[in-house]
VOPAGU-2260 file (C-alpha; in pm, 1 decimal, decimal comma):
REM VOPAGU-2260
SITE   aa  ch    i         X         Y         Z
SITE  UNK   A    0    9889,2    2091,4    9469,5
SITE  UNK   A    1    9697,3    2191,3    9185,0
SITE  UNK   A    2    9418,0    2417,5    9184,6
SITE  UNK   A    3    9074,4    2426,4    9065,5
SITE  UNK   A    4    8934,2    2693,3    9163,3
SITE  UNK   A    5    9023,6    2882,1    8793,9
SITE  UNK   A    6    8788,4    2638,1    8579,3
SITE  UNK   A    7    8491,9    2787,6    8766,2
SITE  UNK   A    8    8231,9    2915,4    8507,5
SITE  UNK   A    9    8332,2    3330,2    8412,7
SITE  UNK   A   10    7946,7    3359,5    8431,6
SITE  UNK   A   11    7925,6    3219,8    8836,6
SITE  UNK   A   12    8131,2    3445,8    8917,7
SITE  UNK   A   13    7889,6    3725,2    8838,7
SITE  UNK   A   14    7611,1    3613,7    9086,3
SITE  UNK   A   15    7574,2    3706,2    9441,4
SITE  UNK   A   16    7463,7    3462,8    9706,6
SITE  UNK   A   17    7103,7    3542,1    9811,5
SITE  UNK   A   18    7057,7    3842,9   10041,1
SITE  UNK   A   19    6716,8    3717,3   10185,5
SITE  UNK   A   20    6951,5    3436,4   10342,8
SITE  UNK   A   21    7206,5    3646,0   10455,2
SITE  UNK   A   22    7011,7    3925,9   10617,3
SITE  UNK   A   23    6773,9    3613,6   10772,8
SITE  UNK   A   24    7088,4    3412,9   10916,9
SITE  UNK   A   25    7258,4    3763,3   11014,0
SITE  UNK   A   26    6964,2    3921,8   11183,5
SITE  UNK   A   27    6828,4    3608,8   11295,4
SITE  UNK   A   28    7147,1    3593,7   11547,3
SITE  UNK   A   29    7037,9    3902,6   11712,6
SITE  UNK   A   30    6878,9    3789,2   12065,1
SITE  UNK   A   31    6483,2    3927,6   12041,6
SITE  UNK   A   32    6468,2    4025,7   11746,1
SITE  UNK   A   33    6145,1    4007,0   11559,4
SITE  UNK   A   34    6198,0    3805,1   11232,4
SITE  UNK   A   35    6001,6    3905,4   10930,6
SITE  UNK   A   36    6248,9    3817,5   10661,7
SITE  UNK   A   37    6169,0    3456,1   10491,0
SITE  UNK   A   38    5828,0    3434,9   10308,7
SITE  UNK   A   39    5795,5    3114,5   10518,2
SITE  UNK   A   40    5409,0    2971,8   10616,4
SITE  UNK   A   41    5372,8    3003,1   10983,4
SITE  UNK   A   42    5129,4    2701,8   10968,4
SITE  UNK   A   43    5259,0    2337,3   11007,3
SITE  UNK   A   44    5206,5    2114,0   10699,6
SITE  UNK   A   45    4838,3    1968,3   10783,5
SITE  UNK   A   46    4798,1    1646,9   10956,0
SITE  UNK   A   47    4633,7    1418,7   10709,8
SITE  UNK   A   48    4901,6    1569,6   10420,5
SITE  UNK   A   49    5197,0    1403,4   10635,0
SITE  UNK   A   50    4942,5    1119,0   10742,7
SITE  UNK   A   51    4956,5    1041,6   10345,1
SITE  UNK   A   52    5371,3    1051,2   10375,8
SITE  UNK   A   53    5350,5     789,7   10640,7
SITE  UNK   A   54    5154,5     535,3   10448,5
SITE  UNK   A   55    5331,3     571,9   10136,9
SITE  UNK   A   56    5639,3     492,8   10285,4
SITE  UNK   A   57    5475,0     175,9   10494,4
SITE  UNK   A   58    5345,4     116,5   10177,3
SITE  UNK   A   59    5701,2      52,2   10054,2
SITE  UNK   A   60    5686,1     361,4    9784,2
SITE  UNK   A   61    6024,9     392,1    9809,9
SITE  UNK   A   62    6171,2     349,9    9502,4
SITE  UNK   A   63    6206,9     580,7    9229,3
SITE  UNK   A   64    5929,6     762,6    9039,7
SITE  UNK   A   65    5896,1     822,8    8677,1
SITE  UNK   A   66    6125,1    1154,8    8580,8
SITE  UNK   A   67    5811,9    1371,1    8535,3
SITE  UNK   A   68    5632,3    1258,2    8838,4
SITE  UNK   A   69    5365,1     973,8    8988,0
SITE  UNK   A   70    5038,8     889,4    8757,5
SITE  UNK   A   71    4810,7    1034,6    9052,8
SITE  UNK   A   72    5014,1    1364,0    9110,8
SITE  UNK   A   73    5039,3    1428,5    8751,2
SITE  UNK   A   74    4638,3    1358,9    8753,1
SITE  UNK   A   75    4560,0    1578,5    9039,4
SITE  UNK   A   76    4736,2    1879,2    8950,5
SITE  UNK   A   77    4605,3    1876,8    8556,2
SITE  UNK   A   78    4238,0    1835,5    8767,2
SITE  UNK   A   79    4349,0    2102,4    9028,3
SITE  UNK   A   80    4420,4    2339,6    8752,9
SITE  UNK   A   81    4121,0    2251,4    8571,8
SITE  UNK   A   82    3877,2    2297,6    8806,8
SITE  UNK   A   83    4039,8    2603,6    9038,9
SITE  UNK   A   84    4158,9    2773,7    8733,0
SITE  UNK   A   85    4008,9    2640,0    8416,6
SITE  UNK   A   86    4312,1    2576,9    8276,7
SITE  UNK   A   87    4387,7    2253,1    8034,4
SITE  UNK   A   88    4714,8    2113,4    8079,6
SITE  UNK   A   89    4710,1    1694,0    7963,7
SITE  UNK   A   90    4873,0    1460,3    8224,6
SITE  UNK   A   91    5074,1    1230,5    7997,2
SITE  UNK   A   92    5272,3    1497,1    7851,8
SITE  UNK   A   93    5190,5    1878,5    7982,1
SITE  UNK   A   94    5309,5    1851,2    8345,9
SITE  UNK   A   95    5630,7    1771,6    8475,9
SITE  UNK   A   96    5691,0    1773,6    8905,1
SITE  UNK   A   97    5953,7    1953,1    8970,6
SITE  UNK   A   98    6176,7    1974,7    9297,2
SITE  UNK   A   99    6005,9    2273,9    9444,9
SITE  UNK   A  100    5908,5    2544,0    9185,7
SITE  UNK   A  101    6265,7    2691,6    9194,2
SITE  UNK   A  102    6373,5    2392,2    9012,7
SITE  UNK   A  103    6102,6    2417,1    8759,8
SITE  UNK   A  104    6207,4    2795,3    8710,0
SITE  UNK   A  105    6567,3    2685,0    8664,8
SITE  UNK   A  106    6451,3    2420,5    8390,2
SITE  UNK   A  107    6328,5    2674,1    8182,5
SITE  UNK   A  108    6590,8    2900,9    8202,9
SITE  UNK   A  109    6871,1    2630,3    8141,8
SITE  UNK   A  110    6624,9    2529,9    7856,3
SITE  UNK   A  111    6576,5    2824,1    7703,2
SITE  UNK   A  112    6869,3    3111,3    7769,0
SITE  UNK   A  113    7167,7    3108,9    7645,1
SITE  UNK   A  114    7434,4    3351,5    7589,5
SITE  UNK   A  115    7373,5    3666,1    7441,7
SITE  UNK   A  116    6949,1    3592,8    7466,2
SITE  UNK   A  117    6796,6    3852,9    7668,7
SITE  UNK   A  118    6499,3    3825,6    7965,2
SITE  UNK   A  119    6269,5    4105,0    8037,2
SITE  UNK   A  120    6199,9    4076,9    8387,4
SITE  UNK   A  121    5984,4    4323,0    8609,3
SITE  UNK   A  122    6226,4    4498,0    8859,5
SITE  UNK   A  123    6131,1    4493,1    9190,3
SITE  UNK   A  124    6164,9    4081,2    9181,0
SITE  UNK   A  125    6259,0    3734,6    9330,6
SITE  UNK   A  126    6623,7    3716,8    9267,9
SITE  UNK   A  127    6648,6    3335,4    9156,2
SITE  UNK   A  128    6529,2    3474,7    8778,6
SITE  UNK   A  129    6836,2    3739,8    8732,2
SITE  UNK   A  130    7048,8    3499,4    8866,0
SITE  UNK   A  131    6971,7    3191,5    8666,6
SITE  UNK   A  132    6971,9    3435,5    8339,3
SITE  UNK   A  133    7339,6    3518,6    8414,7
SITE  UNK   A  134    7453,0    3173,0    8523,7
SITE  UNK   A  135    7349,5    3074,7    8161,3
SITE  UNK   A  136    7504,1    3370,1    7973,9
SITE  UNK   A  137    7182,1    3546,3    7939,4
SITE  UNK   A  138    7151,4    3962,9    7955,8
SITE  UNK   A  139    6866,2    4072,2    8203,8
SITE  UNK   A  140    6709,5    4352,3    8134,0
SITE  UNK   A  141    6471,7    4484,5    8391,8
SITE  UNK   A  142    6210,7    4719,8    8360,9
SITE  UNK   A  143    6116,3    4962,3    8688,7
SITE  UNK   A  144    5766,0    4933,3    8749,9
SITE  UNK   A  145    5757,3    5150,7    9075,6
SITE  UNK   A  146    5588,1    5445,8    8909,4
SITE  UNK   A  147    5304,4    5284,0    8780,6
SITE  UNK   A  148    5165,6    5076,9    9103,5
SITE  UNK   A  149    5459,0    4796,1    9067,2
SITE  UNK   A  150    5262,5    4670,0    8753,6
SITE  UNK   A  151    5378,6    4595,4    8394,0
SITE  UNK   A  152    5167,5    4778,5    8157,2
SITE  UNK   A  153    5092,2    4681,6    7849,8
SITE  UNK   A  154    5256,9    4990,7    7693,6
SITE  UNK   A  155    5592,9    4972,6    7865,0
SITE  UNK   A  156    5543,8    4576,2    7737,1
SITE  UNK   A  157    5536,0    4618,7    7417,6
SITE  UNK   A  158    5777,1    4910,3    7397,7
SITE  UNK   A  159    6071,4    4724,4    7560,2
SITE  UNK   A  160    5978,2    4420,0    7328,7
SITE  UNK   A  161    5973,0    4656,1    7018,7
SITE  UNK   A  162    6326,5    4807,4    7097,7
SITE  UNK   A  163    6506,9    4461,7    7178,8
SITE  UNK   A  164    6344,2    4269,1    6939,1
SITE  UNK   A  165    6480,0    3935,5    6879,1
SITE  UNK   A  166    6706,7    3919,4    7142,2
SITE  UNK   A  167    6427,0    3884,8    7413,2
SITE  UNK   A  168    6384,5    3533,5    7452,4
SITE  UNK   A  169    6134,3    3539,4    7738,3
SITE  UNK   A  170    5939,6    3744,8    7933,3
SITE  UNK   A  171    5932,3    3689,8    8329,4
SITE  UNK   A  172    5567,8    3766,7    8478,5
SITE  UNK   A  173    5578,7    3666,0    8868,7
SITE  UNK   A  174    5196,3    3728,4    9036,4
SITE  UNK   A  175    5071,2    3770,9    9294,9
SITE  UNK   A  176    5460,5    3909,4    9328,4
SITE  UNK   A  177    5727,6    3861,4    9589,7
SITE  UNK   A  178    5858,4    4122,3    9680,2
SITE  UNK   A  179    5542,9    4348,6    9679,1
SITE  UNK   A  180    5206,9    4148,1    9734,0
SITE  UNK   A  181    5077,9    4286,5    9404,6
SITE  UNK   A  182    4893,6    4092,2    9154,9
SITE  UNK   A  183    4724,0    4205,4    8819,4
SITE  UNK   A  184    4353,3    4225,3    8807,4
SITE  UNK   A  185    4200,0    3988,9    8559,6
SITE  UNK   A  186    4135,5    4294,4    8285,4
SITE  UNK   A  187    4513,9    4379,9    8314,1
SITE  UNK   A  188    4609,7    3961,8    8255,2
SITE  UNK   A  189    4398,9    3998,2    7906,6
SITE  UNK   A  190    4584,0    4311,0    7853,2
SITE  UNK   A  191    4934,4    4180,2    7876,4
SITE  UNK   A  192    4860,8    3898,7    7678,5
SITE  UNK   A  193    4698,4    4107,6    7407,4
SITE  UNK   A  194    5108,3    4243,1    7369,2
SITE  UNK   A  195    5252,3    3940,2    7390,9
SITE  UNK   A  196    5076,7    3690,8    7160,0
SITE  UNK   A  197    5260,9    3932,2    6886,1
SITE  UNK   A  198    5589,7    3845,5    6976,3
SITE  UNK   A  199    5796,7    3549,1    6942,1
SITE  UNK   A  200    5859,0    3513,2    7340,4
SITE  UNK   A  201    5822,8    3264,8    7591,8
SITE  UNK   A  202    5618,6    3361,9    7890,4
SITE  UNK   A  203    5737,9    3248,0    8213,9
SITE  UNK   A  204    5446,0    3225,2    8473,1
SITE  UNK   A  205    5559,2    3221,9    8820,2
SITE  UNK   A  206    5233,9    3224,4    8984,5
SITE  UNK   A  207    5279,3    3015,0    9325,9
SITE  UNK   A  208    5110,1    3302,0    9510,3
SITE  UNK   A  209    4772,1    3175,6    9289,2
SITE  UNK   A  210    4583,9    3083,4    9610,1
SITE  UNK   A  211    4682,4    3396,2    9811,0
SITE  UNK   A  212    4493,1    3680,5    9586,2
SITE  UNK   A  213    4240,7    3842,4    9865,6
SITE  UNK   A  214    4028,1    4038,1    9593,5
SITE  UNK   A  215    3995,3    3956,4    9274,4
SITE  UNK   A  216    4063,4    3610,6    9141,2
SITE  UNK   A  217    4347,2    3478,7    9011,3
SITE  UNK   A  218    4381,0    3421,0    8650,4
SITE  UNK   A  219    4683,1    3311,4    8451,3
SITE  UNK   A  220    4806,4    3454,9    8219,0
SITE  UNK   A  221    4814,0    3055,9    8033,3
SITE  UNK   A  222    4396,6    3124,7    7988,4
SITE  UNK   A  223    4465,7    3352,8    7702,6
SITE  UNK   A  224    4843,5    3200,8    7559,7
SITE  UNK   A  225    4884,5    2868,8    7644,9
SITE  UNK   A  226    5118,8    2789,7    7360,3
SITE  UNK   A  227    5401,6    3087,0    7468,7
SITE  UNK   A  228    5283,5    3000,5    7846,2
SITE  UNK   A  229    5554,4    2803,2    8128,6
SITE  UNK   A  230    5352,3    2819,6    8415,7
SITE  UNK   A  231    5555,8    2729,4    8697,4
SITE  UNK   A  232    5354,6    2669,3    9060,1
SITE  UNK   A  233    5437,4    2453,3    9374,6
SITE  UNK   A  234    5235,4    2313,1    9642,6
SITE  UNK   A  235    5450,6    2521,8    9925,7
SITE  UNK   A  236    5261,9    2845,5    9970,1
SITE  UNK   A  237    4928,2    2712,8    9926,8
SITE  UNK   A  238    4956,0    2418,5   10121,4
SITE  UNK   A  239    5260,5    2528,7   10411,8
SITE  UNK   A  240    5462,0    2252,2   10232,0
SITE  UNK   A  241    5778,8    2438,4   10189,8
SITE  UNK   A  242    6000,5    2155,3   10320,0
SITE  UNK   A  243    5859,4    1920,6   10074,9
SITE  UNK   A  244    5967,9    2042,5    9763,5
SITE  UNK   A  245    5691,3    1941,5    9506,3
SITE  UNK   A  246    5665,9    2172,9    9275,3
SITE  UNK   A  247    5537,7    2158,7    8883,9
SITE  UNK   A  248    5626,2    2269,3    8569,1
SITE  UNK   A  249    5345,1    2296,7    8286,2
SITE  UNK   A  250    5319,6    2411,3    7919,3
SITE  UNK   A  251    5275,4    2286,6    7511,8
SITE  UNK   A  252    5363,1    1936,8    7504,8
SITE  UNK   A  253    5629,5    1947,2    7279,8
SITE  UNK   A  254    5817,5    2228,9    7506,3
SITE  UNK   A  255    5740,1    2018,3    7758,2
SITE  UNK   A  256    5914,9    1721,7    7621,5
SITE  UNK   A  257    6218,6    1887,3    7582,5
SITE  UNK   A  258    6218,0    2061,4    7921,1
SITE  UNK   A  259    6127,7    1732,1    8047,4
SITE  UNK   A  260    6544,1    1597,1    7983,8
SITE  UNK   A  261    6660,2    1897,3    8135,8
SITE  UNK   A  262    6483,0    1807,9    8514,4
SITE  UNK   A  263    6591,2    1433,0    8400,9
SITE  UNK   A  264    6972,4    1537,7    8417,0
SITE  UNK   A  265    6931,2    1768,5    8730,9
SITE  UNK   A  266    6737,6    1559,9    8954,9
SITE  UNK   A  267    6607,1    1252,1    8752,8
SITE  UNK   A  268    6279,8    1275,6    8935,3
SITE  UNK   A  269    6109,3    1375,1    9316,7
SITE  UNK   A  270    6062,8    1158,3    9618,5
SITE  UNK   A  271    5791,2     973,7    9593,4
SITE  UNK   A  272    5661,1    1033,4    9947,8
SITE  UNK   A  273    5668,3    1360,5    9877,7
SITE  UNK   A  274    5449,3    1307,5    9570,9
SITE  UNK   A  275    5236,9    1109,8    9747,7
SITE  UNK   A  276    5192,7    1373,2   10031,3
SITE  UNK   A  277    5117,2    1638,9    9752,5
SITE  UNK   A  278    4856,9    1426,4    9593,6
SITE  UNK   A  279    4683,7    1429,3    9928,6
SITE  UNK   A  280    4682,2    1802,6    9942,3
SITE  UNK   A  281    4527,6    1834,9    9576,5
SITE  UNK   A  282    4261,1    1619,1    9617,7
SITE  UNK   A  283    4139,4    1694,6    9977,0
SITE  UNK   A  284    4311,8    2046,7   10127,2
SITE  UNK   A  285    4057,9    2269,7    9946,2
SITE  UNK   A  286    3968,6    2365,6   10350,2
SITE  UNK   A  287    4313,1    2375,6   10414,2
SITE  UNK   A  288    4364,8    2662,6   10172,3
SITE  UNK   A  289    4018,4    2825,4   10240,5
SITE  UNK   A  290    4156,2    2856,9   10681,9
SITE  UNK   A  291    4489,7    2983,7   10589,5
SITE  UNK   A  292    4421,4    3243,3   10325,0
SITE  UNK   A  293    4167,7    3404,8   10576,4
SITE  UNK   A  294    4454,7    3441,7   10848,3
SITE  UNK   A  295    4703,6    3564,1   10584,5
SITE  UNK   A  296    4403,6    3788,4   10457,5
SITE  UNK   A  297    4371,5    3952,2   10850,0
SITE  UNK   A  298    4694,1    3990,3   10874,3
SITE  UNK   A  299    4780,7    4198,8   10557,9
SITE  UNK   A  300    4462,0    4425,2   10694,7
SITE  UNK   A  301    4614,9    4460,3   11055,6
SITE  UNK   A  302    4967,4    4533,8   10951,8
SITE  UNK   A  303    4864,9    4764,0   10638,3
SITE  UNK   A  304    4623,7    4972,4   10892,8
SITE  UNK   A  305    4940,6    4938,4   11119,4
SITE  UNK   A  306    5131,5    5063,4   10917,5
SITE  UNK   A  307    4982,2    5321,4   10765,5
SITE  UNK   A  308    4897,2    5468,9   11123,7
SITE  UNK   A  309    5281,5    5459,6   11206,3
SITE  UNK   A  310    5348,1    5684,4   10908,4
SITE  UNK   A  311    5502,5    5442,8   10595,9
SITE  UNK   A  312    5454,4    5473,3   10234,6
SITE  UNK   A  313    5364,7    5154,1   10025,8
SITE  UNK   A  314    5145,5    5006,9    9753,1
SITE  UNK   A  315    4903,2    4804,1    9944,1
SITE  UNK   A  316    4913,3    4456,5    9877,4
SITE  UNK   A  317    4646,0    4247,5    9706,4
SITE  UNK   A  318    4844,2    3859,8    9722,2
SITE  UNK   A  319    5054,0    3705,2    9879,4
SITE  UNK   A  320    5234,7    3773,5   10225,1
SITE  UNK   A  321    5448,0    4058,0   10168,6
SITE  UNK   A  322    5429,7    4464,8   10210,3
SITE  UNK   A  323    5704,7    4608,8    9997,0
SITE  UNK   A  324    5705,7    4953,7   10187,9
SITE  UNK   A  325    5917,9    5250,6   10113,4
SITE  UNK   A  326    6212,4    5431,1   10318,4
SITE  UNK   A  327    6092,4    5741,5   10476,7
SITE  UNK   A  328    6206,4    6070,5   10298,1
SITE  UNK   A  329    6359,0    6162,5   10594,6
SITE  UNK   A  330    6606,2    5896,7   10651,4
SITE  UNK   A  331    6943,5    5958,2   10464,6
SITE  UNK   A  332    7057,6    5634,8   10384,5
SITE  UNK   A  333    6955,9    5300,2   10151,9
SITE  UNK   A  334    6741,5    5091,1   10239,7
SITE  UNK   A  335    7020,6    4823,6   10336,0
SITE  UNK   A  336    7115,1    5071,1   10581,9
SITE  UNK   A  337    6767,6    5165,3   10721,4
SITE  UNK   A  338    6749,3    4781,4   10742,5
SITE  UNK   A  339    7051,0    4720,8   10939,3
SITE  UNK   A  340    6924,8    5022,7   11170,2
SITE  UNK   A  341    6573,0    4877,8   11217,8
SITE  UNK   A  342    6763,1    4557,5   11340,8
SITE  UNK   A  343    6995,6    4723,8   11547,2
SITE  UNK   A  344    6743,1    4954,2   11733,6
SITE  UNK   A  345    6414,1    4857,3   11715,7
SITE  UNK   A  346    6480,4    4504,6   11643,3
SITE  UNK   A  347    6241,8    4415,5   11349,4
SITE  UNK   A  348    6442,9    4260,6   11089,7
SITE  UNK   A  349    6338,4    4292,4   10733,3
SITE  UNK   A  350    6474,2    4245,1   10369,3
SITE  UNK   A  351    6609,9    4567,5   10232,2
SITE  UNK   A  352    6471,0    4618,4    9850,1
SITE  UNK   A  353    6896,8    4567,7    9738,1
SITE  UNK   A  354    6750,1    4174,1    9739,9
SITE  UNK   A  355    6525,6    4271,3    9477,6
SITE  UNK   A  356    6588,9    4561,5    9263,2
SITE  UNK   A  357    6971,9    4624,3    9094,4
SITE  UNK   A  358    7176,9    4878,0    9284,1
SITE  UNK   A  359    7023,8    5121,2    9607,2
SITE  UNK   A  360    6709,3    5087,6    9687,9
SITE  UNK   A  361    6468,2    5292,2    9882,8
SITE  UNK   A  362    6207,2    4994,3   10016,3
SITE  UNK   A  363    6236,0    4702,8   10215,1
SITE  UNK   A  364    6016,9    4396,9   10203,2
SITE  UNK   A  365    5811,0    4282,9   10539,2
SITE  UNK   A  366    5661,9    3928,8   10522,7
SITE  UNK   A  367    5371,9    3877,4   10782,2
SITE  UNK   A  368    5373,4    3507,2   10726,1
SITE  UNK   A  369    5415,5    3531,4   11075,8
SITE  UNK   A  370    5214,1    3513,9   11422,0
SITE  UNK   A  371    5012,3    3819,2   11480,7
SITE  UNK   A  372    5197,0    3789,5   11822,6
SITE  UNK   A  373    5499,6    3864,3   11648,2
SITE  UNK   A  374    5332,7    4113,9   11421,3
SITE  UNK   A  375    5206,3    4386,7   11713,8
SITE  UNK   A  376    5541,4    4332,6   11889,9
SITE  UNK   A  377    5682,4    4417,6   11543,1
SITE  UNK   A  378    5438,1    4669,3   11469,6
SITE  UNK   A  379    5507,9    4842,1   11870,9
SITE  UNK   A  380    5852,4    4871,3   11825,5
SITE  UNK   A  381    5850,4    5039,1   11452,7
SITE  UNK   A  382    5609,6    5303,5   11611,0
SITE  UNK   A  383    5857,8    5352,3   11946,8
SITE  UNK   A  384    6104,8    5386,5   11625,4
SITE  UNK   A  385    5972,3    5620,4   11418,7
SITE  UNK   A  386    5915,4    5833,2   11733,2
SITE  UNK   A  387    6289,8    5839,0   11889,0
SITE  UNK   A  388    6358,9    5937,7   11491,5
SITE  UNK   A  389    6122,6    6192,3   11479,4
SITE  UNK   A  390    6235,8    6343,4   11807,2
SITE  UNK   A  391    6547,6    6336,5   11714,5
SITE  UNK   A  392    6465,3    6554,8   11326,8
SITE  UNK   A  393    6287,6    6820,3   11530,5
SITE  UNK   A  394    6596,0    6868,5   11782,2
SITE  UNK   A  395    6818,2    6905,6   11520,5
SITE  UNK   A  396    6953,5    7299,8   11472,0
């Protein structure tokens, strides 16, 4: 029998399946526990969204859809943008719909990296970027931003792009962030961008946490450079169309045209329901958006206050639906293991920062895309918790 299994790429060998999936599927088999692991919408898709599925399909739009997407998606997202965002991205030959915004993150990096070209990428982050870097030979070099707020600043910027020079092929910016609900102001956007017009990188935009900033609003970083710009976003957040997988890709058209063959040979193009359905949401879920921000928004205040009553450390969050919060002092262990213990005996399960950050960690990431049901029950047991811990420090001799 002959085996395969030794033509497997050198470079897949050096990626880890996802811990947020194997911390959710492990914990998530504990009976009672209180899940707040997958930065999943607790809202069902809205009714006339999956009304617009139905007809589409009855419609017989069955068939397949030009690679880069349907005329009227392609039209509503470049107005979308426009209006929410003032962005100017041309239908025809700017946009390209993606399967889910994953798969328009792994377009550019199987575009653009190659071995040997290095990414700058903010560390705490979503692990799909350092991943796809390695699987295409690529050296990731990530910068810690937890002294300074979980923010790139402009000086760190441009000092990591002066010291690796032309080996940084592109710079990763990810806001409002997963893992730690941070975004950057507006001021601090034009600030990065100042850096980075000087250097010959491209700038990959993750921003599908766009319609979840509770303070200021969001601006892209694509305002100020749309030429070095790849702004990636998706209609799953902002919409609680996860399942769906629509999301888009957008940047200079000639970029975009050669981007464009790389979705081609993954996926050729998206369901056309599914486009259809996302169409819908663009042109008339503006209220849709509007409702679930605000519970998202009372949420982050109730656990934050929460939180902060029950004794934890963290940056508090201004996007998004995550609290990246910090492993007491007191605990003498990672943050896997105070993870594994907070699932074990108080069980709350959460993503220990290891997902997110190379090596230990001393954070963990709660998401309160959740029911505030779920959220006090969480937020009773962490407090019962912290208490039996603290008990226990002042008995010791």
């Amino acid at each position: 029998m002959i085996d395969i299994s030794s033509l497997i790429k050198n470079d897949l060998h050096k990626v880890a399946p996802s811990l947020i999936r194997q911390i959710n599927n492990r914990f998530g088999q504990i009976p009672d526990i209180v899940n707040l692991t997958i930065g999943e919408p607790d809202f069902q898709t809205p009714d006339h969204i999956k009304l617009a599925a139905v007809q589409s399909i009855l419609n017989n739009r069955t068939h397949y859809a030009p690679n880069r997407g349907t005329k009227e998606l392609l039209t509503a997202i470049s107005n979308y943008l426009a209006s929410r965002f003032g962005l100017d991205y041309d239908p025809d030959d700017q946009i390209v719909v993606t399967n889910g915004a994953s798969e328009a993150i792994s377009t550019v990096f199987n575009g653009i990296i190659g071995p040997g070209d290095a990414v700058l990428i903010s560390s705490p982050a979503f692990s799909l970027y350092h991943t796809l870097t390695l699987l295409n030979g690529g050296i990731p070099i990530e910068v810690d931003v937890s002294s300074t707020g979980f923010k790139l600043t402009p000086d760190v910027l441009d000092r990591y792009l002066t010291q690796y020079g032309d080996k940084i092929k592109m710079v990763v910016l990810n806001y409002p962030n997963n893992p730690t609900g941070v975004t950057y102001t507006p001021n601090e956007v034009r600030e990065l961008a100042a850096v980075l017009r000087n250097y010959q990188v491209a700038i990959l935009s993750d921003e599908v946490y766009s319609e979840l900033a509770y303070f200021d609003e969001h601006v892209s970083i694509a305002t100020y450079l749309p030429e070095q710009t790849l702004l990636v976003n998706s209609v799953s957040k902002s919409y609680a169309m996860t399942g769906w997988r629509i999301g888009y890709l957008c940047g200079d058209k000639t970029v975009i045209k050669e981007l464009a063959k790389v979705h081609q040979a993954n996926v050729a193009t998206v369901g056309t329901p599914n486009m259809d359905a996302a169409t819908e949401a663009f042109l008339f879920g503006d209220q849709d958006i509007r409702r679930m921000k605000g519970v998202y928004d009372r949420k982050r205040d109730y656990l934050c206050k929460a939180l902060e009553k029950i004794g934890y450390e963290f940056v508090s969050p201004r996007g998004a639906f995550y609290i990246y919060v910090q492993v007491p002092k007191t605990f003498q262990g990672t943050a896997m293991a105070y993870a594994e213990q907070l699932a074990q005996d108080a069980l709350v399960a959460v993503v220990p920062g290891e997902a997110f950050e190379n090596g230990h960690s001393t954070y963990f990431r709660i998401s309160y895309a959740t029911s505030m049901k779920n959220l006090q029950l969480a937020v009773q047991r962490l407090a019962e918790y912290v208490k039996r811990q603290s008990e226990k420090e002042v008995l010791k001799p």
